[in-house]
C-alpha positions as CSV (number, residue, x, y, z in Angstrom):
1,X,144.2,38.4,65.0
2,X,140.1,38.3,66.1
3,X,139.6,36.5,62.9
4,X,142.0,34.6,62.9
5,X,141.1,33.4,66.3
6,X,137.4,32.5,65.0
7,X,139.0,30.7,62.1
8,X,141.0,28.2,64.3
9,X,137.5,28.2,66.1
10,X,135.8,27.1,63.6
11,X,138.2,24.7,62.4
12,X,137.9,23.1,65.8
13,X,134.4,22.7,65.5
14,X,132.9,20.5,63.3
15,X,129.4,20.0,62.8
16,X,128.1,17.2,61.2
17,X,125.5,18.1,59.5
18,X,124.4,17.8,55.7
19,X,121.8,18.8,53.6
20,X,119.1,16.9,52.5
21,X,118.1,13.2,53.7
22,X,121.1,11.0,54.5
23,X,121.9,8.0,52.0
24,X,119.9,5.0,53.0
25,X,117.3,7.0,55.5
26,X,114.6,8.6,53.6
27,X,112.3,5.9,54.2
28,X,112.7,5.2,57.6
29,X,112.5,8.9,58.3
30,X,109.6,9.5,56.2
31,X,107.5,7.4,57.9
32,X,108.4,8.7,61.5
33,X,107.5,12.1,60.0
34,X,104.2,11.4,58.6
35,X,103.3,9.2,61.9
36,X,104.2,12.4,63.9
37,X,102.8,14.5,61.9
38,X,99.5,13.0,61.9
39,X,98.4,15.0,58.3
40,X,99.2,18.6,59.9
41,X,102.6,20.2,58.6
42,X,104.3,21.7,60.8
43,X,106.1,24.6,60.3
44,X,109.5,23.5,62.0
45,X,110.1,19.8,63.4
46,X,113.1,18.0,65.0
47,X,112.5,14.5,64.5
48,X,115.3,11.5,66.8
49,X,116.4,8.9,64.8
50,X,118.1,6.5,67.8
51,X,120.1,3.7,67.2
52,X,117.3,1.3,69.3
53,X,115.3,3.3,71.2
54,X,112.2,5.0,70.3
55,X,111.7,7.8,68.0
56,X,110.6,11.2,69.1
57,X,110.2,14.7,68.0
58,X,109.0,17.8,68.4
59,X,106.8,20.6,66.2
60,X,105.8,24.0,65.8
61,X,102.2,24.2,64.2
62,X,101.1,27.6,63.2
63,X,98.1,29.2,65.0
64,X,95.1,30.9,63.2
65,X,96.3,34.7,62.1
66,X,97.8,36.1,65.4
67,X,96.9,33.3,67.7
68,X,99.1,31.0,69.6
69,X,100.8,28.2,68.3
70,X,101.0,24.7,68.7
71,X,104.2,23.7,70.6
72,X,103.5,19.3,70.2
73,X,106.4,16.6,71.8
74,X,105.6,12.9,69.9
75,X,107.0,10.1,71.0
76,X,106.2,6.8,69.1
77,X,104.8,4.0,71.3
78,X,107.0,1.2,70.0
79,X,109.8,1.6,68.0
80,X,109.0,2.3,64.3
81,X,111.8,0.5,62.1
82,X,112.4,-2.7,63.3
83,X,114.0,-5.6,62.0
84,X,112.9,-9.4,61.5
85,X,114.3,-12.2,60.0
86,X,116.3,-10.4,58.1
87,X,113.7,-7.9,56.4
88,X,112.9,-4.3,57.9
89,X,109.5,-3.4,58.8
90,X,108.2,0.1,59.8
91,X,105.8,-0.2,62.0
92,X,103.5,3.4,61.3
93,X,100.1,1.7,62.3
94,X,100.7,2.7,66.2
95,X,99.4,5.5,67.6
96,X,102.2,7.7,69.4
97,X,102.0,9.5,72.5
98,X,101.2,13.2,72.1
99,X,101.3,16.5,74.0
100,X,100.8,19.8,72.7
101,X,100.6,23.0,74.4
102,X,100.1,26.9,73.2
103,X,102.7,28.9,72.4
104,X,103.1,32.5,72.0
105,X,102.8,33.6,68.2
106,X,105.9,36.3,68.6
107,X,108.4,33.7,70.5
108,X,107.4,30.5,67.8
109,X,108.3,32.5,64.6
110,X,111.5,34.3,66.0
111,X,112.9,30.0,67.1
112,X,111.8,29.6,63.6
113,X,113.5,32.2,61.9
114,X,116.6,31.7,64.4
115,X,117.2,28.2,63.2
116,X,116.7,28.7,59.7
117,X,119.2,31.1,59.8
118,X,121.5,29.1,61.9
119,X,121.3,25.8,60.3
120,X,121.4,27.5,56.5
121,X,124.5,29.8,57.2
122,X,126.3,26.7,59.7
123,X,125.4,23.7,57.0
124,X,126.7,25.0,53.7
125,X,124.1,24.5,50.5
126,X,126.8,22.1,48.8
127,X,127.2,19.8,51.8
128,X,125.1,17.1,52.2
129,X,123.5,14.7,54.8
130,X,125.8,11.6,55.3
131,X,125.2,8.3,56.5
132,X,125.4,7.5,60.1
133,X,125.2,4.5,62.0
134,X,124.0,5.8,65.0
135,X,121.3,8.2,66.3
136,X,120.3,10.7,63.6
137,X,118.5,13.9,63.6
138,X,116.1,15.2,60.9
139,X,116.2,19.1,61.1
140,X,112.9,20.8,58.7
141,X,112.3,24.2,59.0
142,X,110.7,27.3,56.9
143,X,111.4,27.5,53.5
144,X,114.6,27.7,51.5
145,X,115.4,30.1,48.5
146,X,113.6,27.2,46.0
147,X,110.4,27.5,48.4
148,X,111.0,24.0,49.9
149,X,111.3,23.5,53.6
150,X,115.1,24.0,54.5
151,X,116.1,20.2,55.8
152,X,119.4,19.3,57.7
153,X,120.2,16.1,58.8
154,X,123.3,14.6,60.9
155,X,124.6,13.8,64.2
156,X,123.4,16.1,67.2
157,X,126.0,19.3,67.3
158,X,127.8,20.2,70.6
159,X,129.8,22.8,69.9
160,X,129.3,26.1,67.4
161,X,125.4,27.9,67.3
162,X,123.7,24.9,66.0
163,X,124.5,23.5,69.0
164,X,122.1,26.4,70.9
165,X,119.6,25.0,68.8
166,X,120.2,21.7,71.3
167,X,119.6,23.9,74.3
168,X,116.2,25.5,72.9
169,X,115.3,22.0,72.4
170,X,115.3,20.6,75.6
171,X,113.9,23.8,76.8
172,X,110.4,23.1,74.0
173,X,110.4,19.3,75.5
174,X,110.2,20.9,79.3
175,X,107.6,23.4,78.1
176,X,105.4,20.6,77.3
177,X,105.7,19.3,80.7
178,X,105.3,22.4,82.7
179,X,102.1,24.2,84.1
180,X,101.1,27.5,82.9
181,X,103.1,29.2,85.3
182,X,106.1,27.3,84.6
183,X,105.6,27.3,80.7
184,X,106.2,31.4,81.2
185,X,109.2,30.8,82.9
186,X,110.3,28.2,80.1
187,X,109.6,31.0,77.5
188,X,112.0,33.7,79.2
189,X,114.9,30.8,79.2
190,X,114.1,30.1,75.7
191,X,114.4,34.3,74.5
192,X,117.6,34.0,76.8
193,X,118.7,31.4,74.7
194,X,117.6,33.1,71.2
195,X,119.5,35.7,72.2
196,X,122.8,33.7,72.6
197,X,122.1,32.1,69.5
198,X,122.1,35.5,67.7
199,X,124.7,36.9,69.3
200,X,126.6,33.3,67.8
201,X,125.1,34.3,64.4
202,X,126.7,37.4,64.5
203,X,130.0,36.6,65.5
204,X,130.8,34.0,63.0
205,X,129.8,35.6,60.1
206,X,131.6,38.5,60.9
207,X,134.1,36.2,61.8
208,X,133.8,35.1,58.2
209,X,133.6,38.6,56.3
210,X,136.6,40.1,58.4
């Protein structure tokens, strides 16, 4: 009965997310990501695709052996793919709004190995990225089993665990915002919210092997 139960769960629930780049976005993503970027690879990014509005994102850059990390929110400054007379033009000369804070070493890698595990047991290897119309998110994080970063790409996810991953999010955006003080306070909300995410994990694939 419990697995049935997670089965009509999960039939309910459907994420739409792909692997890979969507058709028809590779471009226009590529060139948000390397303006974000600024040169540095991150070692997980969420980058916002809107419809109109301006792109944003946020990164995890790995610190210097056990040091902090760099937690980094980028926002572009105008919007990057715009259209005129017909033609599109990315617009990657601007110089987008930053803020980076530290982050402790322990609490970046375990959201980095939490969402690699998420979005590569949730988004099946044989599905891929389709095209959307509207807003889009660009999921890269880790490596997969060919040594590549593990990308995901699709429409924002509200129900399942991926949709934790939404929660954490908004909780890295805060903790870019916050004072020292605050920031700590972000960090315990954000374990909180690791450990939901796990406890997701663990239900659906035992959901899945029962």
């Amino acid at each position: 009965m419990a697995t049935t139960s997670v089965a009509h769960a999960a039939d309910a629930c459907a994420v739409d997310l792909g692997r890979g780049w969507p058709p028809a976005t590779e471009n226009y993503g590529t060139a948000v990501e390397q303006l974000f970027f600024g040169g540095a690879k991150p070692v997980l990014s969420l980058t916002r695709l809107p419809a109109r509005s301006v792109e944003s994102g946020v990164q995890l850059f790995a610190g210097e052996g056990e040091g902090d990390w760099r937690l980094r929110f980028t926002e572009a400054d105008e919007r990057v793919e715009v259209w005129s007379g017909g033609k599109r033009e990315l617009r990657v000369g601007q110089q987008p709004d930053v803020v980076e804070v530290p982050m402790p070493a322990a609490l970046a890698r375990r959201v980095v190995t939490d969402w690699q595990r998420a979005l590569s047991t949730q988004v099946p290897a044989d599905r891929a990225a389709q095209f959307h119309e509207g807003e889009v998110l660009l999921f890269v994080v880790g490596e997969s089993a060919t040594g590549a970063p593990l990308r995901v790409s699709g429409l924002q996810p509200a129900c399942g665990p991926t949709a934790e991953l939404m929660e954490q999010l908004g909780l890295l955006i805060e903790a870019t915002d916050d004072s020292d003080e605050k920031r700590f306070k972000r960090w315990r909300k954000l374990e909180e919210s690791l450990d939901e995410l796990e406890s997701q994990l663990e239900q659906t694939l035992a959901g899945a092997t029962g």
